[in-house]
C-alpha positions as CSV (number, residue, x, y, z in Angstrom):
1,X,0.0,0.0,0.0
2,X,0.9,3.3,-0.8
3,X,2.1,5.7,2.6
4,X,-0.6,7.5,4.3
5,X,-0.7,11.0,5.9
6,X,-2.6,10.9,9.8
7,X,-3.6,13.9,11.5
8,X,-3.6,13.7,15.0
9,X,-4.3,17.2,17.7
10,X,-2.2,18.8,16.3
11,X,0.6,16.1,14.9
12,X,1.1,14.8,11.7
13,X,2.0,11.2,11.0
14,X,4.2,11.3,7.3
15,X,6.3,9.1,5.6
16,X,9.5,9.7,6.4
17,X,12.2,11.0,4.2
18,X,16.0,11.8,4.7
19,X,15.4,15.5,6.5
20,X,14.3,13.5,9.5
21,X,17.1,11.4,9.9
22,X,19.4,13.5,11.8
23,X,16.4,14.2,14.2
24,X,16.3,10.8,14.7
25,X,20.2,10.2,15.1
26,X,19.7,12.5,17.9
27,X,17.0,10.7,19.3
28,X,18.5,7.6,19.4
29,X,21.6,9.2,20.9
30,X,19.5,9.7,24.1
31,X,20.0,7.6,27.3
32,X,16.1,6.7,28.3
33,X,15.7,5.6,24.9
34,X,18.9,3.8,24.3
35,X,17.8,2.3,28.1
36,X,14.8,0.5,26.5
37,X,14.9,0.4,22.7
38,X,16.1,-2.9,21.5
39,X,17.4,-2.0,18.0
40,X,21.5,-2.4,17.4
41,X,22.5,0.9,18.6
42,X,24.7,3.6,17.9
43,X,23.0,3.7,15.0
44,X,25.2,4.2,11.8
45,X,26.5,2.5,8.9
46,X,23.8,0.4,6.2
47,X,20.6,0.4,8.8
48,X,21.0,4.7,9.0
49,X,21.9,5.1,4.8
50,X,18.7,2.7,4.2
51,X,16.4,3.5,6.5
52,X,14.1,6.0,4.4
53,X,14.1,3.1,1.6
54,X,13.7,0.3,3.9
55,X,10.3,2.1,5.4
56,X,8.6,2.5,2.6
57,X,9.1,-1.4,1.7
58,X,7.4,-1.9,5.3
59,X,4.4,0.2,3.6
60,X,4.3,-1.9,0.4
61,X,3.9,-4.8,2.7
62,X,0.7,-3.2,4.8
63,X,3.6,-2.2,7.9
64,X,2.7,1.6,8.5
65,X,5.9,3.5,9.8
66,X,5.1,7.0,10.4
67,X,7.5,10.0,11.4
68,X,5.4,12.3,14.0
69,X,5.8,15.6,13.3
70,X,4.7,18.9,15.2
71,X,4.2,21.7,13.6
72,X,7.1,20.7,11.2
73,X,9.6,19.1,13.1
74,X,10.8,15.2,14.1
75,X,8.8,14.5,17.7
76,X,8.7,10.9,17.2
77,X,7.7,7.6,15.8
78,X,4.8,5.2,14.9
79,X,4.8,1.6,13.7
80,X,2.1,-0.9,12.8
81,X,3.7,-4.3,12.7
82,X,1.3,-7.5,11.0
83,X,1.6,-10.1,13.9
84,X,-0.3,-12.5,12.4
85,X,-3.7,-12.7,10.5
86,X,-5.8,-10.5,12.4
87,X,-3.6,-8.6,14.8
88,X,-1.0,-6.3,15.0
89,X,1.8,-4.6,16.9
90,X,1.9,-1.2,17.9
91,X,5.9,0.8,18.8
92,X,6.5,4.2,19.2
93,X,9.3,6.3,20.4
94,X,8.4,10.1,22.0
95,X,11.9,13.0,21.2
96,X,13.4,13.4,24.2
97,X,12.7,17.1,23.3
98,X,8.7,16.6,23.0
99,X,8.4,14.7,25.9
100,X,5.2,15.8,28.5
101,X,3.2,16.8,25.3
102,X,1.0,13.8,25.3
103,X,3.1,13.4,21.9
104,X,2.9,9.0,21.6
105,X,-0.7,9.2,23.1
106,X,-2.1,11.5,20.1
107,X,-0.2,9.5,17.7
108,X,-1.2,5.8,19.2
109,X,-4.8,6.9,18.7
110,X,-4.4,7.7,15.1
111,X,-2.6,4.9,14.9
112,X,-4.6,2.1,16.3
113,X,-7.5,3.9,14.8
114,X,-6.2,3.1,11.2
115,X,-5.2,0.1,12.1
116,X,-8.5,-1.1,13.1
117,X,-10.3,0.6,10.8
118,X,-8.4,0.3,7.4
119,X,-6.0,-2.1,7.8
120,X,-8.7,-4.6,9.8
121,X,-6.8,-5.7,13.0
122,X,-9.0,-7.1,15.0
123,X,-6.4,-7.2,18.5
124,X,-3.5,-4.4,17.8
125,X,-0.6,-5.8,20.7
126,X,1.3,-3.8,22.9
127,X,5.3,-4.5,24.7
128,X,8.1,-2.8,26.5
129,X,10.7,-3.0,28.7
130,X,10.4,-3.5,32.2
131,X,11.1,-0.2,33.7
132,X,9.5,1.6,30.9
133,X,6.8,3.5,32.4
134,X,6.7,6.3,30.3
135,X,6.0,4.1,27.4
136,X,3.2,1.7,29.3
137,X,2.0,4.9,31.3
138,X,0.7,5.7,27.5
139,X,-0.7,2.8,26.7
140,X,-2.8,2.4,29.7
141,X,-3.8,6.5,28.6
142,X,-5.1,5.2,25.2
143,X,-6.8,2.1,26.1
144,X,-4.7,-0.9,26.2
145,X,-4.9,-3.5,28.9
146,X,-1.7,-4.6,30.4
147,X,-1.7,-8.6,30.5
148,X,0.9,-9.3,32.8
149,X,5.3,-9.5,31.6
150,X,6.8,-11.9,29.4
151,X,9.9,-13.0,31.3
152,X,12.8,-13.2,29.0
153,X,10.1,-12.1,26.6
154,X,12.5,-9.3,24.2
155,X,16.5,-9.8,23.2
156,X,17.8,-6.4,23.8
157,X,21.2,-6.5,21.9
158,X,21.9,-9.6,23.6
159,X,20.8,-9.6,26.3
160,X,17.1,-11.0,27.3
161,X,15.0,-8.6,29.1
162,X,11.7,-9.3,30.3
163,X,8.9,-7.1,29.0
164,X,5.0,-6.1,29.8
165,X,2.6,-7.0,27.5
166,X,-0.9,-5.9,26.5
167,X,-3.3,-5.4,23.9
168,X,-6.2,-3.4,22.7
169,X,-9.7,-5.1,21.2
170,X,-12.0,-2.1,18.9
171,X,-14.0,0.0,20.9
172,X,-11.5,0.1,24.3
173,X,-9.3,3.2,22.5
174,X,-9.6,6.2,25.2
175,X,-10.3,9.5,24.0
176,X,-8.5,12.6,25.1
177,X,-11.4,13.2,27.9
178,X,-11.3,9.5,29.2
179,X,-8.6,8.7,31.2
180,X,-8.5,4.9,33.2
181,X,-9.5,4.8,36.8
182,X,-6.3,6.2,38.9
183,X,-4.6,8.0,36.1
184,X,-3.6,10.5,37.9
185,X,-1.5,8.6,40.7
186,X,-0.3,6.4,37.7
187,X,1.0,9.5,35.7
188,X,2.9,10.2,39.3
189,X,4.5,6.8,40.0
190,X,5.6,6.5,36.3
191,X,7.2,9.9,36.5
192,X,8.9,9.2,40.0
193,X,9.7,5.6,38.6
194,X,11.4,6.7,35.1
195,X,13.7,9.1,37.0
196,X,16.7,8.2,39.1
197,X,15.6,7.3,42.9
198,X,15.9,10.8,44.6
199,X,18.1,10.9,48.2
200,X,16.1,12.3,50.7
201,X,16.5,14.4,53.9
202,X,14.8,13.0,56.9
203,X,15.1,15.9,59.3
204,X,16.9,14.0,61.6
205,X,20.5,14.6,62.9
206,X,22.8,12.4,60.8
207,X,20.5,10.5,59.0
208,X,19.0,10.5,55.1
209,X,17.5,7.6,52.6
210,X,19.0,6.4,49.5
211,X,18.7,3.6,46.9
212,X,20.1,0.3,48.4
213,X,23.7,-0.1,46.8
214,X,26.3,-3.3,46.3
215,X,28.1,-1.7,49.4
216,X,25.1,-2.1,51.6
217,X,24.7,-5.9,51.4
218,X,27.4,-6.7,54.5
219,X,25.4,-4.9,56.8
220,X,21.9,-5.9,55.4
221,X,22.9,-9.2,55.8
222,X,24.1,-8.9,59.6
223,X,21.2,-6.7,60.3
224,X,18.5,-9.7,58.8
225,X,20.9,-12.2,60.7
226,X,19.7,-10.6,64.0
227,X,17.7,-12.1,66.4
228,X,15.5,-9.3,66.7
229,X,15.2,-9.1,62.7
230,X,14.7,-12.4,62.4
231,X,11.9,-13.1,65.1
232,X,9.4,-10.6,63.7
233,X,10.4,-10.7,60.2
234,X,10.0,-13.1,57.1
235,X,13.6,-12.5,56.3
236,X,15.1,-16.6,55.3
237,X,16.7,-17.9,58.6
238,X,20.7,-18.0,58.6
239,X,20.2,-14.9,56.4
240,X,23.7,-14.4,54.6
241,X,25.6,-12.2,52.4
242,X,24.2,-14.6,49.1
243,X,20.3,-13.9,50.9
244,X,21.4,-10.1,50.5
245,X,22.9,-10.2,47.3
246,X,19.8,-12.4,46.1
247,X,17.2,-9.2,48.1
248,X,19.1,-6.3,46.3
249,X,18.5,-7.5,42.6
250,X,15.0,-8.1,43.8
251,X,14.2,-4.5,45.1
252,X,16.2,-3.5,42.2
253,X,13.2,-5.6,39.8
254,X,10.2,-4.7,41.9
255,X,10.8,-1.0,41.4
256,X,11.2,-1.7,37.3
257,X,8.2,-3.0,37.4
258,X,6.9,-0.4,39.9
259,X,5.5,-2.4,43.0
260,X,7.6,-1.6,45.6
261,X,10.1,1.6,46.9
262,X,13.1,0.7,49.0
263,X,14.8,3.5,51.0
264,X,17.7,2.4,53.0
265,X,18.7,4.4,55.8
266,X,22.0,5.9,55.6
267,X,24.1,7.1,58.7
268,X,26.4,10.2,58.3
269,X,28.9,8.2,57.2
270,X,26.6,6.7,54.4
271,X,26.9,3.7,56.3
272,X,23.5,1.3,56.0
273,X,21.5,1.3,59.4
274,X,18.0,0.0,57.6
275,X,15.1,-0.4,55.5
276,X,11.9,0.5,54.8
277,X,9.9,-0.4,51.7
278,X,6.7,0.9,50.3
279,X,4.9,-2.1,48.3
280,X,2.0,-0.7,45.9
281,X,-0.9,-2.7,46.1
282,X,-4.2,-1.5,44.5
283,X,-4.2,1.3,42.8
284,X,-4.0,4.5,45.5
285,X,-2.4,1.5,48.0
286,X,0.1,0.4,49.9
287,X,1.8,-1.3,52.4
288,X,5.2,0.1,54.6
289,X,7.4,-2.2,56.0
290,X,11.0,-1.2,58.0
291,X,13.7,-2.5,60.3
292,X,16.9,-0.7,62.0
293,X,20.0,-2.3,61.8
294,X,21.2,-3.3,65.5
295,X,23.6,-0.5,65.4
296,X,21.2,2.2,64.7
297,X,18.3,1.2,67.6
298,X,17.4,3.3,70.2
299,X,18.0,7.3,68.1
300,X,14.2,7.5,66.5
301,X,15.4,6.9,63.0
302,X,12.6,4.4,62.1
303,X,9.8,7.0,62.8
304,X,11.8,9.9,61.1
305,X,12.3,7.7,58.2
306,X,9.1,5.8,57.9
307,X,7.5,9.6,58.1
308,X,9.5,11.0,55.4
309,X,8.8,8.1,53.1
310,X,5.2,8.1,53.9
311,X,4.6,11.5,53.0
312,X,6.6,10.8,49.8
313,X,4.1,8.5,49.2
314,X,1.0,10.8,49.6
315,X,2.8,13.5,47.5
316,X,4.9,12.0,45.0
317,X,3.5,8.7,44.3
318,X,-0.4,9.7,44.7
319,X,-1.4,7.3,47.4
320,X,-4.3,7.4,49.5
321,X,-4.2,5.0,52.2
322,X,-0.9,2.8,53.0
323,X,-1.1,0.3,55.7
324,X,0.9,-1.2,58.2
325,X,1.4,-4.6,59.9
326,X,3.5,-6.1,62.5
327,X,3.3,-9.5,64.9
328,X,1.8,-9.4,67.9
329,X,4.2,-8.7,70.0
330,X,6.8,-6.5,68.2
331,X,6.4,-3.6,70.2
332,X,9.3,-1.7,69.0
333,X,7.5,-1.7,65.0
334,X,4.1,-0.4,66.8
335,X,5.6,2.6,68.1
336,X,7.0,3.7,65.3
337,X,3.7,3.4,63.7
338,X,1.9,4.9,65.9
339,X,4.3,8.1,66.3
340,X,4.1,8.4,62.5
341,X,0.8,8.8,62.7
342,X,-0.7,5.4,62.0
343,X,-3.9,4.1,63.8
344,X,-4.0,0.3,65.3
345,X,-7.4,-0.8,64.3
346,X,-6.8,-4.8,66.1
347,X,-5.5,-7.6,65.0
348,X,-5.9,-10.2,62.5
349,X,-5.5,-13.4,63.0
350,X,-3.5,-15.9,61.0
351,X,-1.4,-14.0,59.0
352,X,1.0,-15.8,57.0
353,X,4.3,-14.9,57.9
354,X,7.2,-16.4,56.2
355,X,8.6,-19.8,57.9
356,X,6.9,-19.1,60.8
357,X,3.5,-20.2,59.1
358,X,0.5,-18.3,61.0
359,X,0.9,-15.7,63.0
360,X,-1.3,-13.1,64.4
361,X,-0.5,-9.6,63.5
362,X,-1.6,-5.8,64.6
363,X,-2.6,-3.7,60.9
364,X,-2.8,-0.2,61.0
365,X,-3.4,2.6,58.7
366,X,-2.5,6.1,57.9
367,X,-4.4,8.5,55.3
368,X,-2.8,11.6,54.8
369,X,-5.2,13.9,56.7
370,X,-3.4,11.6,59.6
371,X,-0.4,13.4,59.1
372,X,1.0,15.3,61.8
């Protein structure tokens, strides 16, 4: 088929042609997208000299690839990919000078729009990265579902990746005017999730939170080798330095895919003296969890740090209720809740807690109108 011209708010979607090439050369240049696009990169030699040729084969064969321009310059790109009979996929990359504009979520709706409606997909397929909320954060904008991740599911210049997957059926694409339940804590968390994890200032003498580092995993292995840490935690028992290494590469994963925030707290010689975690649960949810290294008991660094990350929560991350929960019995976790601000409501009983089996456990929670 011959190339087709889209319109889209204020973007057009063109066939490209050689003036947008060093545009692009630029945008592949960038760090996000060299982070989580999976072509060869730098990008030079025969793919760059045939690139304008080799896109309009991919529109002889029914492929639409689309340059996005605004108001006449390169802000992106658009692909329809044939899958297989009946559905296709949908890619896009945003300029790292257009992004914030809504630029891929005007162009995936012309898109997906032509796709269903001339091309005849009846399922058009959405993937990325792990990590990549900018790009899922506009598919969940435009309509698409997110289905769960493919482990292993993309070769990223060798090297396999896991990646989410979704897809959209006709009649779920999202206007302008109807965003998903939540979008607004969603838009939050993806921007505070794309962006390197910011250090933050607790207020109290000597102490701030960071990102949990290879340096870290001596200490955070004798701190969950405590007794204390152990007892009222589901930390594995005879927790060693392989138990920390094993915890640091999965805080590292849960915040790619954006359910869970780690914070460890840093002394004023950046030395680690604990944790505490946010893990998002449904949407405008989630739980906190923490522990103090044996070094650091006793100086009210749990409560300044569980505060501080609690109100990042409420203002950064858009939540609206996080909860709390500790065994029966672990006195020193309940204070700190409650001088954050948190409310015991009882206990529950039964909880399932790690090798211990059942165990029954105070919950709390804290809204942000709790705050002191």
């Amino acid at each position: 088929m011959e190339p087709v011209t889209l319109h889209a708010d204020g973007l057009r979607l063109v066939a490209w042609e050689q003036r947008h090439l060093p545009d692009l050369a630029r945008i592949y240049a960038d760090p996000l997208i060299e982070r989580f696009l999976v072509m060869p990169l730098p990008w030079t030699g025969p793919a760059r000299d045939r690139y304008v040729e080799t896109q309009r084969r991919h529109w002889g064969g029914a492929n639409p690839r689309w340059a996005v321009e605004e108001d006449g310059r390169l802000v992106g790109s658009m692909a329809l990919t044939k899958s297989f009979p009946g559905e296709m996929t949908i890619t896009y990359v945003t300029a790292p000078w257009a992004r914030g504009r809504g630029v891929a979520q005007r162009g995936i709706r012309a898109a997906v729009a032509f796709g269903f409606e001339r091309l005849g997909a009846r399922r058009i397929a959405w993937d990325a990265i792990v990590g990549n909320h900018a790009s899922r954060l506009a598919a969940l904008r435009t309509g698409f579902t997110v289905e769960g991740i493919s482990r292993g599911g993309v070769n990223q210049r060798g090297v396999s990746r896991d990646c989410w997957i979704g897809g959209m059926l006709p009649g779920d694409l999202r206007g302008p005017g109807d965003p998903p339940p939540h979008y607004a804590a969603l838009k939050l968390q993806a921007a505070f999730l794309t962006a390197p994890q910011p250090v933050l200032e607790t207020g109290a003498q000597g102490l701030r939170l960071r990102a949990l580092r290879e340096s870290d995993l001596d200490d955070l292995a004798a701190t969950c080798a405590d007794e204390r840490t152990q007892r009222y935690t589901t930390v594995p028992r005879g927790y060693t330095r392989d138990d920390a290494a094993a915890w640091l590469a999965y805080s590292r994963k849960r915040r790619d895919e954006g359910t869970a925030i780690l914070y460890v707290l840093a002394d004023e010689h950046d030395r680690y003296s604990g944790s505490v975690q946010l893990s998002l649960g449904e949407p405008g949810e989630a739980e906190i969890g923490f522990h103090a290294a044996p070094w650091a008991r006793g100086r009210g660094w749990s409560t300044a740090a569980v505060k501080r990350v609690v109100r990042l929560g409420f203002d950064a991350l858009g939540l609206e209720k996080i909860d709390w929960r500790a065994v029966v019995g672990n006195e020193g976790s309940r204070r700190v809740a409650e001088k954050a601000g948190f409310t015991v409501e009882g206990v529950r009983r039964g909880l399932r807690h790690g090798a211990d089996g059942r165990v029954d456990s105070w919950v709390g929670s804290l809204f942000p109108d709790d705050l002191a």
